[in-house]
C-alpha positions as CSV (number, residue, x, y, z in Angstrom):
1,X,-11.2,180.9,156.8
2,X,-13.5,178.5,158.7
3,X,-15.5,175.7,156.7
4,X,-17.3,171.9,157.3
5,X,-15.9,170.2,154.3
6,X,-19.0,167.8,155.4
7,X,-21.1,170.5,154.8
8,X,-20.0,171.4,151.3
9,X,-20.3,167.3,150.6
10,X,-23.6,167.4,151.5
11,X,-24.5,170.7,149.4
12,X,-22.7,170.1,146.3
13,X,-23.0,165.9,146.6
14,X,-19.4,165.6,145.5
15,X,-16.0,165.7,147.1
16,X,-14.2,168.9,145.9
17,X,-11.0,168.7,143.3
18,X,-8.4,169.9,144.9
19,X,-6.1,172.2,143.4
20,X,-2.6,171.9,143.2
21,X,-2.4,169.6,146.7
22,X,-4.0,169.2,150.0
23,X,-1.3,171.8,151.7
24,X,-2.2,175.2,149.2
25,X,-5.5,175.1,150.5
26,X,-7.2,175.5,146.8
27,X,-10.6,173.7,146.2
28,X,-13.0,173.7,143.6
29,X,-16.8,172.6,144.0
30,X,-19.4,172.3,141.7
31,X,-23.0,171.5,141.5
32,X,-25.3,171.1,138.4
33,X,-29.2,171.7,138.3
34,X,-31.6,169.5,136.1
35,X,-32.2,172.2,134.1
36,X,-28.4,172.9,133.1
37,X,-27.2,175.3,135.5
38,X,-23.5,174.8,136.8
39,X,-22.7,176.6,140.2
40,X,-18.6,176.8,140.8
41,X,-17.3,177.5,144.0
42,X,-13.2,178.0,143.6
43,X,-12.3,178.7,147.5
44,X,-8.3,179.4,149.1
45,X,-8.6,178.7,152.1
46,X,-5.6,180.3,153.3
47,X,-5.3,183.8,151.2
48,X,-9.4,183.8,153.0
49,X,-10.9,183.9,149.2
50,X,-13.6,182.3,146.9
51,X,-14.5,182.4,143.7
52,X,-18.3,182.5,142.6
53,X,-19.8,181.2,139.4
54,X,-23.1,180.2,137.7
55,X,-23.1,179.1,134.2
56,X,-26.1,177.9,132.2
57,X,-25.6,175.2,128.8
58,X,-27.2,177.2,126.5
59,X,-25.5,180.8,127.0
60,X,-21.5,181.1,126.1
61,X,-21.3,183.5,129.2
62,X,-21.6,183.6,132.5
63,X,-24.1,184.5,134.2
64,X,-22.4,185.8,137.1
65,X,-19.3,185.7,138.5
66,X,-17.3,187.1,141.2
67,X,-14.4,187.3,143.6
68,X,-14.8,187.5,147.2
69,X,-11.9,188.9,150.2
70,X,-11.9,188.7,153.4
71,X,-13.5,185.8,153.5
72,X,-14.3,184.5,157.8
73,X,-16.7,181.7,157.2
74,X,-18.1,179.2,154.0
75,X,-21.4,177.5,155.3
76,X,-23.3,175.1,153.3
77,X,-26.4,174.1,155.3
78,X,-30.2,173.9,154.2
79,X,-29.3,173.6,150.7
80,X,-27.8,177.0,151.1
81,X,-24.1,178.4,150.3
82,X,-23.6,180.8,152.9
83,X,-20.5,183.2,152.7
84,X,-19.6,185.1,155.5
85,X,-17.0,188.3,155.6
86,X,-14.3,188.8,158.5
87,X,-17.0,191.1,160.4
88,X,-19.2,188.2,160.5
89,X,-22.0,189.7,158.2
90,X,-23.3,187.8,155.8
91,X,-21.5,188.8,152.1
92,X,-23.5,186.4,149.5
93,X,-26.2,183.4,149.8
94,X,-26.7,181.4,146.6
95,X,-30.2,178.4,147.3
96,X,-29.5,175.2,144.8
97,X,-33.1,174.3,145.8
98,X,-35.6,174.1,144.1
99,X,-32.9,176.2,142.0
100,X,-30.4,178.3,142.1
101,X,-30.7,182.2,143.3
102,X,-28.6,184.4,144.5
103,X,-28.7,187.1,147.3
104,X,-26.2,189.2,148.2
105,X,-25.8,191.7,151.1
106,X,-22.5,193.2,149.9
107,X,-20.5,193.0,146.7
């Protein structure tokens, strides 16, 4: 799975906590709105699989969250989170500007 951990810096502001060690390949970013929203992105790099969530402070659930295979590519550009599959199409796009939404293409 292909990513520009510069990229994700940008996006989520914050360098990711890495999981276990550098070698699994298991990182965790997250990114929180003014309004309460928490976005985490849980990725393994080398099983090619991410995680998805978006939580809000004033619901005990979430409000979505998902697993995703197969995974080619992890783009964070334009204040976009961009996940691509192995067939190069475009699986989910969460914006964290002006907040977040979420698009998705295939689940």
């Amino acid at each position: 799975m292909k990513y520009d951990k510069y990229e994700l810096l940008e996006l989520f502001e914050a360098e990711p906590s890495v999981m276990v060690d550098d070698q699994t390949g298991m990182f965790m970013y997250s990114k929180d709105d003014d309004h309460g929203f928490h976005l985490l992105l849980v990725m393994s790099v080398h099983e090619s699989q991410c995680s998805v969530s978006l939580s809000y402070k004033h619901f005990k659930g979430l409000i979505f969250d998902f697993e995703l295979e197969d995974i080619s590519e992890i783009k964070g550009e334009n204040n976009r989170l961009t996940i691509l599959g192995n067939d190069g199409n475009r699986e989910v796009e969460i914006s964290c500007k002006p907040h977040f939404s979420l698009k998705t293409v295939k689940l």
